[in-house]
C-alpha positions in Angstrom: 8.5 -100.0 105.1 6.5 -98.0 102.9 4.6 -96.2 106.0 7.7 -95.7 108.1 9.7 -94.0 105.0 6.1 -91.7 104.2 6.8 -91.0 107.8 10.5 -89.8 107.7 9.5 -87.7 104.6 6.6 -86.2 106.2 8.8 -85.5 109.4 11.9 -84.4 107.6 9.2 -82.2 105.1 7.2 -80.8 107.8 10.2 -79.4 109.9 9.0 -82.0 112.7 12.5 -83.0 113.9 13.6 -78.9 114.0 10.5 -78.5 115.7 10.9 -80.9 118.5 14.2 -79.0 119.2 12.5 -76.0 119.7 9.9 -77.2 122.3 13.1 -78.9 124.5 14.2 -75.4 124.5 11.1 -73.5 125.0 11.0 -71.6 122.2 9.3 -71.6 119.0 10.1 -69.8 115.9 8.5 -70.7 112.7 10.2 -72.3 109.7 10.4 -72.0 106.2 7.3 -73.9 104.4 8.4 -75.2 101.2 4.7 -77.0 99.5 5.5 -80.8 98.7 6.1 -80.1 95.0 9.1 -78.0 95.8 10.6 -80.9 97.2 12.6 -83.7 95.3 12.6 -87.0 97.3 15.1 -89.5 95.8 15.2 -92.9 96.6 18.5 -94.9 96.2 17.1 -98.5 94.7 14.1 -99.6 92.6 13.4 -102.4 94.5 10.0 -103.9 95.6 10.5 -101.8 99.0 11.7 -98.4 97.1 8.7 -98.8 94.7 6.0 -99.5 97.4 7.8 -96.3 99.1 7.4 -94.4 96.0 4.0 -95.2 95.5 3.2 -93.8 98.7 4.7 -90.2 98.6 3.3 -90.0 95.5 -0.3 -88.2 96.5 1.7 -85.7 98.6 2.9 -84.2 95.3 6.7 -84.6 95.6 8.6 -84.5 93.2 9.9 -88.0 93.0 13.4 -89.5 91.6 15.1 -93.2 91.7 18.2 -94.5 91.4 19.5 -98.0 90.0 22.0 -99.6 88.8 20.0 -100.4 85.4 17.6 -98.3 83.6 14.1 -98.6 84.9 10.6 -97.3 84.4 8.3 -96.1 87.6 5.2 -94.3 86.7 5.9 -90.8 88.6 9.2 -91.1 88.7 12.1 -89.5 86.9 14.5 -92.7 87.1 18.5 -92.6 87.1 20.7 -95.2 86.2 24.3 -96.3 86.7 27.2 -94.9 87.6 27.2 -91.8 85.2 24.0 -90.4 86.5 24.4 -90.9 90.2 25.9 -87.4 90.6 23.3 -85.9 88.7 20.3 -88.1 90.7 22.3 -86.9 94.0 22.1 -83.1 93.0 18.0 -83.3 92.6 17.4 -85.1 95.9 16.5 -82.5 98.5 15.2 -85.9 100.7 17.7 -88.9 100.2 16.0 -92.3 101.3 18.3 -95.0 100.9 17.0 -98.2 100.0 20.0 -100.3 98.3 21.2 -104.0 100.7 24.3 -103.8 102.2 27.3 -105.3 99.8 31.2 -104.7 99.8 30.1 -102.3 97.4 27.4 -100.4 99.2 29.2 -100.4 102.2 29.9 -97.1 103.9 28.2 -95.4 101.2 26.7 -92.6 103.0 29.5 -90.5 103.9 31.0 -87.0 103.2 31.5 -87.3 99.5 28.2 -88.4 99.1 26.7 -85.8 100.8 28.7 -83.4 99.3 26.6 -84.5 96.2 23.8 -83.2 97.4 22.2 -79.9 97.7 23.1 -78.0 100.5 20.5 -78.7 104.0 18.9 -82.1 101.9 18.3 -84.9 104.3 18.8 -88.4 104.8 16.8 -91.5 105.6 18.9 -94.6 106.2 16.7 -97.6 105.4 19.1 -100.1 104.5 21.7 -101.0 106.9 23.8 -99.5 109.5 26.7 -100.5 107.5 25.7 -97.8 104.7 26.4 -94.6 107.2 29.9 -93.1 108.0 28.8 -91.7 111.7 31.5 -89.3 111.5 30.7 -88.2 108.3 27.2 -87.4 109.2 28.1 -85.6 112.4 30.4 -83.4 110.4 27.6 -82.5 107.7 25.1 -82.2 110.9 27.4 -79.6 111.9 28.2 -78.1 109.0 24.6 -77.7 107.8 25.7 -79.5 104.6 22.7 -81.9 106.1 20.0 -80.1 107.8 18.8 -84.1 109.5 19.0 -87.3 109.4 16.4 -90.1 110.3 18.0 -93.4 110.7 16.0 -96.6 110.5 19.5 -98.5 111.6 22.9 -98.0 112.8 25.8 -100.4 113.7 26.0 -101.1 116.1 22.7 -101.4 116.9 21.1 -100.2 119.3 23.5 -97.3 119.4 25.1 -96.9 122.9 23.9 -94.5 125.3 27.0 -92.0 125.1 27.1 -92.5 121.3 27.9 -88.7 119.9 24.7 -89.3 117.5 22.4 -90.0 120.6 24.6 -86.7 122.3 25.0 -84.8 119.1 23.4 -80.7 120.2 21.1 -81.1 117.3 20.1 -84.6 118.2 16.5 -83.6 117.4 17.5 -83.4 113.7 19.2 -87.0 114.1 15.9 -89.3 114.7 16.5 -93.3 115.4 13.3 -94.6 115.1 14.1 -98.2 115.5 12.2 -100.0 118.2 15.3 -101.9 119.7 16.9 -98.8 120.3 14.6 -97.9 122.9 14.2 -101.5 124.2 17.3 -100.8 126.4 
């Protein structure tokens, strides 16, 4: 898990996604470069999968933030806790990874208001469960450029249908389903 969420955050970092739009299109036109220490990567969970994770963007020089439900200590990390300092965790997270199971309270988590949370064209890794995303919600922040991409480990239903508007969406380079089964179709 550790080397496929290093390899979201590389992607996402390195404009990879945007990229591979561009060379569908035949055109190229360089992006912004922002160094890795003007990035904040925040990882929803503290788990033993967001910690290994952590510990693996940490030579890139990221700036790195966690989130959990009880106050916790990560060497590195600036850590968040509870509910009164999710909005705050959310507003320094320029990468979201999402790392927290899937429970009645987790459940649909990453939608609008969420990513209304978070500074405007951050990005999202789903690791968790397809359960976690709102599709619509995504679309609509794809759209709106609240979110400048997504890559999503897992979706429900899984794998996504062929006609599915986030296999369809016009910026489907910046929405990147890297699950296996998805392609086993």
């Amino acid at each position: 898990m550790a080397e496929y969420v290093t390899l979201a955050v590389l992607a996402l970092h390195r404009d990879l996604l945007a990229y591979r739009v561009q060379q569908a299109g035949g055109d190229w036109q360089p992006l912004r470069f922002r160094p890795p220490v003007a990035l904040r990567m925040g990882v929803l969970g503290t788990g033993v999968l967001a910690k290994t994770s952590l510990s693996a963007l940490q030579p890139f020089g990221f700036r790195l933030n966690a989130w959990s439900r009880s106050r916790q200590s990560i060497g590195g990390v600036e850590c968040f806790a509870g509910k009164a300092e999710m909005d705050k965790f959310l507003s320094q997270s320029d990468i979201l990874v999402y790392l927290l199971p899937l429970t009645s309270k987790t459940a649909g988590i990453l939608n609008g208001a969420l990513f209304a949370k978070l500074p405007p064209g951050a990005a999202i890794v789903n690791c968790g469960r397809g359960g976690h995303l709102v599709h619509a919600d995504l679309l609509v922040a794809l759209d709106s450029g609240r979110l400048s991409g997504a890559v999503l480990d897992v979706t429900d239903p899984e794998p996504l249908p062929a006609d599915h508007p986030l296999r369809l969406h016009e910026r489907r380079g910046l929405v990147f389903h890297a699950n296996a089964s998805a392609f086993a179709e």
